[in-house]
MARBA-3410 file (N, C-alpha, C, O; in Angstrom, 1 decimal):
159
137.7,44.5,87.4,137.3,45.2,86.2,135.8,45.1,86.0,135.2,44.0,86.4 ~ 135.2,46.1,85.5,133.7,45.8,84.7,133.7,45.9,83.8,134.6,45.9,83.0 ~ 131.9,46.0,83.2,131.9,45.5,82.1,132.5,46.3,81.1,132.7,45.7,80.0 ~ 132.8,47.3,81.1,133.9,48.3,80.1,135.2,48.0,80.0,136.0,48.5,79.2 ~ 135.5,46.9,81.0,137.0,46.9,81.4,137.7,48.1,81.9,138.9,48.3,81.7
137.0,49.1,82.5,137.8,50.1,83.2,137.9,49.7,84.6,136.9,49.1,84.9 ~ 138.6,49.9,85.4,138.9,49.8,87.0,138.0,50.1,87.7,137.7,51.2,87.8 ~ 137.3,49.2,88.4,136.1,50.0,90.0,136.2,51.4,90.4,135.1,52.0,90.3 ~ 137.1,51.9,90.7,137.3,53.0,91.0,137.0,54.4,89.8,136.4,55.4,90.1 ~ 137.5,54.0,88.5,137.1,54.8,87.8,135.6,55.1,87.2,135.2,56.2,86.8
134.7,53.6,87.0,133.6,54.1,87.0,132.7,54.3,88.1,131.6,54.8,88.1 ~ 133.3,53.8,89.0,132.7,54.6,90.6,132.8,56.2,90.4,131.9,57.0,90.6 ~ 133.8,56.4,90.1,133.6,58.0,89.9,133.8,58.7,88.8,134.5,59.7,88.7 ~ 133.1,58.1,87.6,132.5,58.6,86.7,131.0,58.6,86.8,130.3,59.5,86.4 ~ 130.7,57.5,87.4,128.9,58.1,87.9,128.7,58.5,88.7,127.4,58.5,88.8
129.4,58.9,89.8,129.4,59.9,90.7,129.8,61.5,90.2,129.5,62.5,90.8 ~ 130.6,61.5,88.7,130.9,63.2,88.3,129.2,62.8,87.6,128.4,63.8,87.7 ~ 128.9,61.9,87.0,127.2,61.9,86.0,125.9,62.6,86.9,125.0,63.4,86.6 ~ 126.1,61.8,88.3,124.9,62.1,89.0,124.9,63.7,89.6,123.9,64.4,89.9 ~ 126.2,64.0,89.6,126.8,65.4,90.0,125.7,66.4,89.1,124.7,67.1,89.2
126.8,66.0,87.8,125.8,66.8,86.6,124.7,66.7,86.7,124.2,67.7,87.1 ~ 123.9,65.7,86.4,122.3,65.8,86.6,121.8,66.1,87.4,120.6,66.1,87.3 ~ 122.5,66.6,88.8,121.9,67.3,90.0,122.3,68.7,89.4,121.3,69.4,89.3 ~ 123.6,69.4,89.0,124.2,70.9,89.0,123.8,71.2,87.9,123.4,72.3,88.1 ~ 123.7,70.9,86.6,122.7,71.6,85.6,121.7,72.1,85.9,121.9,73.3,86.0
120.5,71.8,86.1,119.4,72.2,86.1,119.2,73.6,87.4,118.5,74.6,87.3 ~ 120.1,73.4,88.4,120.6,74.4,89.5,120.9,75.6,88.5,120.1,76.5,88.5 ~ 122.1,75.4,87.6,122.7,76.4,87.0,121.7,76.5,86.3,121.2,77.6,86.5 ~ 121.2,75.8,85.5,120.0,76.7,84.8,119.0,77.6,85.3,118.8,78.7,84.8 ~ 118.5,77.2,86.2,117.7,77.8,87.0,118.2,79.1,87.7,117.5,80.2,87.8
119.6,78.9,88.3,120.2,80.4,88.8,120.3,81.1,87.4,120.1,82.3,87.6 ~ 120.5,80.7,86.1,120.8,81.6,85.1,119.3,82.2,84.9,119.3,83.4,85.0 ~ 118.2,81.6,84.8,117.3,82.4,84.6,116.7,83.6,85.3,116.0,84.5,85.0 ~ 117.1,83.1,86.4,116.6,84.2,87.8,117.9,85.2,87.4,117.5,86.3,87.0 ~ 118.9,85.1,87.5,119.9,86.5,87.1,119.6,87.1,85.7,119.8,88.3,85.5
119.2,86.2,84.7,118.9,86.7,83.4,117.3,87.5,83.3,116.9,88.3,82.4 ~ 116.5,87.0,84.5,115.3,87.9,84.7,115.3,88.9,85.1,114.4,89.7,84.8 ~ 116.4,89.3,86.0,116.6,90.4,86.6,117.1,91.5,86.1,116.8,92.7,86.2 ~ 118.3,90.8,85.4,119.5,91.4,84.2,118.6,92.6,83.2,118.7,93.8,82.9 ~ 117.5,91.5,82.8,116.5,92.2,81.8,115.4,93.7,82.8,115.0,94.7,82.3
115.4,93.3,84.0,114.6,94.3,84.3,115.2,95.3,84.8,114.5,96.4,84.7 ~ 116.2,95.3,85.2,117.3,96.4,85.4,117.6,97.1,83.9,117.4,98.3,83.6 ~ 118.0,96.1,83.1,118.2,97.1,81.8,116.7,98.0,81.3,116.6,99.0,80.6 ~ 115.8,97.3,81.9,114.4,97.9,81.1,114.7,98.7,81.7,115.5,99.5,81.1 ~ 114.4,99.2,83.3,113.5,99.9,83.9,115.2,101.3,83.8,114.9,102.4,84.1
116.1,101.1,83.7,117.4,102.1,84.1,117.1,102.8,81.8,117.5,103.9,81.4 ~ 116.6,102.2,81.3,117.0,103.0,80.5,115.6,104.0,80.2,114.7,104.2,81.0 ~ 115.6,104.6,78.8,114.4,105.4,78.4,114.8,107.2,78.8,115.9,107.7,79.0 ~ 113.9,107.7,78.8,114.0,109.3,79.4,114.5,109.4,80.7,114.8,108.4,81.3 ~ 114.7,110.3,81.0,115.6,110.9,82.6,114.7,110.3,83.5,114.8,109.3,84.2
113.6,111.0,83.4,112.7,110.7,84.2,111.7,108.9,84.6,111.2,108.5,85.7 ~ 111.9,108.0,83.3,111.7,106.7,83.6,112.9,106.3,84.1,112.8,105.3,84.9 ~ 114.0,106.8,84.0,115.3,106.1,84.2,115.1,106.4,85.8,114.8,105.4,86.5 ~ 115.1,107.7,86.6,114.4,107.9,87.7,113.4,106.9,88.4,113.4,106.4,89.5 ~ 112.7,106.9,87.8,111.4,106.2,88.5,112.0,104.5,88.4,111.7,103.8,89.3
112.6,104.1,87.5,113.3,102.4,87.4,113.7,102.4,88.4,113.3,101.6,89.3 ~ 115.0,103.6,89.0,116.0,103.6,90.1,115.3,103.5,91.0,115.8,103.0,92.1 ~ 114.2,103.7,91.0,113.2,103.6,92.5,112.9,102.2,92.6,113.1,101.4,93.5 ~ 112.4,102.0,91.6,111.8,100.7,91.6,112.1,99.3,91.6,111.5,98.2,91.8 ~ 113.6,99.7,91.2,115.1,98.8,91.5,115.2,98.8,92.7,115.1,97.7,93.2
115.4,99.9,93.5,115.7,100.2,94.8,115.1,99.1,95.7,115.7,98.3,96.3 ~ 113.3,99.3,95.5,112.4,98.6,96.5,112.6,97.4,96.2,112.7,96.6,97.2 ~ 112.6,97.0,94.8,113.0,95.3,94.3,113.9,94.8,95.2,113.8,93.6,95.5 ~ 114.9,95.4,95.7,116.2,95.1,96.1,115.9,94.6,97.0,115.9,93.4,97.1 ~ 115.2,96.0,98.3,114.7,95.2,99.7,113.8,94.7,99.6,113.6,93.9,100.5
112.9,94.7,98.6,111.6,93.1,99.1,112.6,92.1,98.8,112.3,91.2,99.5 ~ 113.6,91.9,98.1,114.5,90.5,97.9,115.4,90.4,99.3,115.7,89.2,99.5 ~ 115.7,91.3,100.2,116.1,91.8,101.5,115.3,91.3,102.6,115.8,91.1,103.7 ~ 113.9,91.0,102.4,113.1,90.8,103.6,112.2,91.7,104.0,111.5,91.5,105.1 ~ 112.1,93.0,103.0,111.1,94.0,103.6,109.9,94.0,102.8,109.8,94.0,101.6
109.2,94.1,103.4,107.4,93.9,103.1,107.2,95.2,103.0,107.6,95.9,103.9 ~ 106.5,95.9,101.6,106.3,96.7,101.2,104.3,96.7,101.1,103.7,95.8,100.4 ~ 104.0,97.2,101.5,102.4,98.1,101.5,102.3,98.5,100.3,103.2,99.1,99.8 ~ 100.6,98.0,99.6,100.1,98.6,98.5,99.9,100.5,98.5,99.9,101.3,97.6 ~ 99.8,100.5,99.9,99.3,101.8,100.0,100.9,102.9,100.8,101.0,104.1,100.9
101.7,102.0,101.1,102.8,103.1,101.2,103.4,104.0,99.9,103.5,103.8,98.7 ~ 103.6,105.3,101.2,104.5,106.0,100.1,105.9,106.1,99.6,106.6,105.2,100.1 ~ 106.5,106.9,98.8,107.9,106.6,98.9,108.7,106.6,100.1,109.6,105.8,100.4 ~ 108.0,107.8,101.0,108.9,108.4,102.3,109.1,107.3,103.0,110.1,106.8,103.4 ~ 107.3,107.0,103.3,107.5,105.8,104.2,108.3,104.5,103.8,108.9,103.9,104.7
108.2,104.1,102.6,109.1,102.9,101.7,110.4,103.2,102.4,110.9,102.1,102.9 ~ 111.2,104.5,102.6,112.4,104.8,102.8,112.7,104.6,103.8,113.6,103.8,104.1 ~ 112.0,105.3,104.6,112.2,105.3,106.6,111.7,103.6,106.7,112.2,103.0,107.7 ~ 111.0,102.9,106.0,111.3,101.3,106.8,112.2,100.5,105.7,112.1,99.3,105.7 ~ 113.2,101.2,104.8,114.1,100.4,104.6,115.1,101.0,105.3,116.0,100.2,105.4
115.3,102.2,106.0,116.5,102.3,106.6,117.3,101.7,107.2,118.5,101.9,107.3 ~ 116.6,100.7,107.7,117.0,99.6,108.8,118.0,98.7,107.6,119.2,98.6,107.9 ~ 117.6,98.2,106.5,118.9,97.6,105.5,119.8,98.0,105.0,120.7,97.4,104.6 ~ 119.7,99.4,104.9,120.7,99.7,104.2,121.6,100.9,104.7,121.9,101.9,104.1 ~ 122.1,100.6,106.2,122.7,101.4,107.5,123.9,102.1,107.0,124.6,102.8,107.8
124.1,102.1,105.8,125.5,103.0,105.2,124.7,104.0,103.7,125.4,104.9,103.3 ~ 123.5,103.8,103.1,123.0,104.6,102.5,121.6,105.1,102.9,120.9,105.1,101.9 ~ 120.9,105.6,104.0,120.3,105.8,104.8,120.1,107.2,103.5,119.4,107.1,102.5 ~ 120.7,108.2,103.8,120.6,109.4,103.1,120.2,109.2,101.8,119.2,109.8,101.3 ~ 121.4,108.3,100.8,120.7,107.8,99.7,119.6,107.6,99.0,119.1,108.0,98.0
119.3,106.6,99.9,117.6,105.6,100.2,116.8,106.9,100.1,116.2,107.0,99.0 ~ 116.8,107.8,101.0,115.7,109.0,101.2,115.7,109.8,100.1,114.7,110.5,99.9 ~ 116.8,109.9,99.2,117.3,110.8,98.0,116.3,110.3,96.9,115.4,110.9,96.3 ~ 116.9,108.7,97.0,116.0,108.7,95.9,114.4,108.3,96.1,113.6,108.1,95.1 ~ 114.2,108.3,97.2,112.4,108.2,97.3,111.9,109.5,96.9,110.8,109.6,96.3
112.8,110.8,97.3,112.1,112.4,96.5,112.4,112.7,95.4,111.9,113.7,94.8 ~ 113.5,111.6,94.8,113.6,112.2,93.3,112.4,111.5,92.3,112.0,111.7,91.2 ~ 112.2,110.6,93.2,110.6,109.6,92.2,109.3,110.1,92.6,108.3,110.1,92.0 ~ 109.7,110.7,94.0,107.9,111.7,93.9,107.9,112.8,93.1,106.9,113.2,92.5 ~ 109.2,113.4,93.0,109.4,114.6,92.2,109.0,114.7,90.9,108.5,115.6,90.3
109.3,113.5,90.5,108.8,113.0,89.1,107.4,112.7,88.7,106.8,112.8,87.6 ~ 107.0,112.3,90.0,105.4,112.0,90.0,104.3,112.8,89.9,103.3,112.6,89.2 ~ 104.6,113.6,90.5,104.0,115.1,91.3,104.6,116.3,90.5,104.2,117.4,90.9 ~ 105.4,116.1,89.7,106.1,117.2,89.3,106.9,117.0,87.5,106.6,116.1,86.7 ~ 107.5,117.7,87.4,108.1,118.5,86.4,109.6,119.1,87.0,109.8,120.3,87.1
110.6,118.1,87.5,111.9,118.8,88.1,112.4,119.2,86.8,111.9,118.9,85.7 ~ 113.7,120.1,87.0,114.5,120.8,86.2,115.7,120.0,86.0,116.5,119.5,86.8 ~ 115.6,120.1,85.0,117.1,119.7,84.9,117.4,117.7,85.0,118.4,117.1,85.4 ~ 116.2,117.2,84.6,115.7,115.8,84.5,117.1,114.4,84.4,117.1,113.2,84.8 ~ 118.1,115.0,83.6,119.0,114.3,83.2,119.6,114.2,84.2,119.7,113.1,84.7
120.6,115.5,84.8,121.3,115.1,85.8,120.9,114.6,87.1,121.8,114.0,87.7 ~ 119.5,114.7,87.7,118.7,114.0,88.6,118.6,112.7,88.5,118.6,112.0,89.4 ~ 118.7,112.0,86.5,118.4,110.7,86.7,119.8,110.1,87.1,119.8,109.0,87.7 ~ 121.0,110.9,86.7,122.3,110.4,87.0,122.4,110.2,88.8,122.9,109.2,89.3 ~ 121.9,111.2,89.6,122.0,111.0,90.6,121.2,109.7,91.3,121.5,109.0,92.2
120.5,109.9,90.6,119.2,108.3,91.0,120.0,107.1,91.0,120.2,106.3,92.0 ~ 120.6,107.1,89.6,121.2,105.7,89.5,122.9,105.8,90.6,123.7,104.9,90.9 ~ 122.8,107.1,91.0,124.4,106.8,92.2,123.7,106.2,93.1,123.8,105.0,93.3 ~ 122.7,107.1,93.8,121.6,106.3,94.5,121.8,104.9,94.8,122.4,104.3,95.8 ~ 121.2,104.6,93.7,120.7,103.1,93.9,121.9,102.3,94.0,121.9,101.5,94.9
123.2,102.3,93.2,124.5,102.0,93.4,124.7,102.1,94.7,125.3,101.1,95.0 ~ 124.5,102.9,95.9,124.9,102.9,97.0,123.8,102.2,98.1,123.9,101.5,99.1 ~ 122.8,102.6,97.4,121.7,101.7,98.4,122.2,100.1,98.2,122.3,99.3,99.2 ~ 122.5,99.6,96.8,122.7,98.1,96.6,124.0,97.6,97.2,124.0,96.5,97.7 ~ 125.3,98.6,97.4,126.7,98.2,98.0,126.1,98.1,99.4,126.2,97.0,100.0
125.6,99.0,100.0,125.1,98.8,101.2,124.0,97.4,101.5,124.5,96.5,102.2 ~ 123.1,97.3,101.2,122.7,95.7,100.9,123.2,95.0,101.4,123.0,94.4,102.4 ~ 124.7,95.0,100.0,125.4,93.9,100.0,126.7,93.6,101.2,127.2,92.6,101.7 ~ 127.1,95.0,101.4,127.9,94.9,102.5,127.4,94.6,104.1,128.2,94.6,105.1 ~ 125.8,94.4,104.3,126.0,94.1,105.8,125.2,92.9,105.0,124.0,93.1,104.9
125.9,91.9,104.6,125.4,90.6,104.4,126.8,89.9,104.3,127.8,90.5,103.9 ~ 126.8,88.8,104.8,127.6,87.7,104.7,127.8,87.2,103.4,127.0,87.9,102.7 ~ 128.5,86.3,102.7,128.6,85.7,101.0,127.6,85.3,101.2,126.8,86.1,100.8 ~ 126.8,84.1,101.9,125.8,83.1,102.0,124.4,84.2,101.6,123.6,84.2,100.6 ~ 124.5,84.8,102.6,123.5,86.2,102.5,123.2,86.7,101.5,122.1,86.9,101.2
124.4,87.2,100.6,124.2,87.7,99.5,123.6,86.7,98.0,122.8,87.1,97.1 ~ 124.3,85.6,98.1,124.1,84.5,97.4,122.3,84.5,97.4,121.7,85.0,96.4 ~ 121.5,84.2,98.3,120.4,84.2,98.7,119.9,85.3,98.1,119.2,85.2,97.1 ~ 120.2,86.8,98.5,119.7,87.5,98.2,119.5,88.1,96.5,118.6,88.7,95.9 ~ 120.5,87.6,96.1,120.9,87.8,94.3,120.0,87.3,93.9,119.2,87.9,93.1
119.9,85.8,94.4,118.6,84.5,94.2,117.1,84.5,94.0,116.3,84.2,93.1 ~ 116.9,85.3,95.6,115.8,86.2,95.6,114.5,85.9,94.9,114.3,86.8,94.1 ~ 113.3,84.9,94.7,112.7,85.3,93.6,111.7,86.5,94.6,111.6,87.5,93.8 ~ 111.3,86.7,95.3,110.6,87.3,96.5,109.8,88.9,95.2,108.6,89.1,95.1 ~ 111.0,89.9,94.6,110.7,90.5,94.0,109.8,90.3,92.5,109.1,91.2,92.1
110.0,88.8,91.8,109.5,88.4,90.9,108.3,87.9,91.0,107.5,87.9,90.1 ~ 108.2,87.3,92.1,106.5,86.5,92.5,105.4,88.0,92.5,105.9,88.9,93.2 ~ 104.4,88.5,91.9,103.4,89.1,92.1,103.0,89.6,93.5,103.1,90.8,93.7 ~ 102.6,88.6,94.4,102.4,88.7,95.4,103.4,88.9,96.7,103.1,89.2,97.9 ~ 104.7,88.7,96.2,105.3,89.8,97.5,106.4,90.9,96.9,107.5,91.3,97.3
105.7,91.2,95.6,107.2,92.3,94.3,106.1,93.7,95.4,105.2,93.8,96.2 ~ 107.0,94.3,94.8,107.3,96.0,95.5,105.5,96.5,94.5,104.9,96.5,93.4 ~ 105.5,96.6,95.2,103.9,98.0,94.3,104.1,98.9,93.7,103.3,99.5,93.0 ~ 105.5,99.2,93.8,106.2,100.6,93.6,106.3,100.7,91.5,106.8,101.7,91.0
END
């Protein structure tokens, strides 16, 4: 017995569940803030007018692959943004390219019909992200959810 009078064995592994905790809290805190950062930027950038809701879906988009591994250029365009993420996203390929012209369109332009474009944006990006996530393994995706890559300044999307 020790000094509690409880059994060896049970405060052997009561400070082994303590040390646990003091190691997986601060983890879980830390993963909650990176999902709760993100949480917040998706809700920013997806809501407002058709057309910001548009332009977020883009900007969601590229967030996604710089969290993916793709190095985005200050000076690329959407197109080009598109044709070098194709390579990630091998089941929304068409997608990807959809919505790189519905965000120039907006840029450059005055489309018709603003609302139902932005609805298409956000299928878009729904399919660019399933795709993402479907040629990744759990571990892969885990990592990539994690991601700060798009939050750091120096490697977030320009877009």
């Amino acid at each position: 017995e020790t000094q509690w009078g409880l059994p060896i064995v049970v405060t052997w592994f009561l400070r082994s569940v303590t040390a646990a905790a003091l190691f997986l809290i601060p983890v879980m805190l830390g993963t909650l803030v990176v999902l709760g950062a993100k949480w917040r930027r998706r809700r920013r950038l997806l809501s407002g007018t058709p057309v910001d809701r548009i332009r977020g879906a883009w900007a969601l988009a590229t967030n996604r692959l710089v969290d993916a591994g793709m190095s985005i250029a200050a000076a690329d365009t959407n197109n080009e943004i598109a044709e070098l993420g194709e390579d990630h996203v091998p089941a929304a390929r068409r997608e990807l390219r959809r919505l790189a012209s519905l965000a120039s369109a907006t840029t450059f332009g005055t489309p018709a019909r603003p609302d139902l474009l932005a609805q298409d944006a956000v299928f878009c990006l729904g399919s660019v992200e399933r795709s993402l996530a479907e040629s990744r393994t759990r571990w892969q995706r885990v990592r990539w959810q994690l991601s700060l890559r798009s939050l750091r300044p120096s490697t977030a999307s320009p877009v």
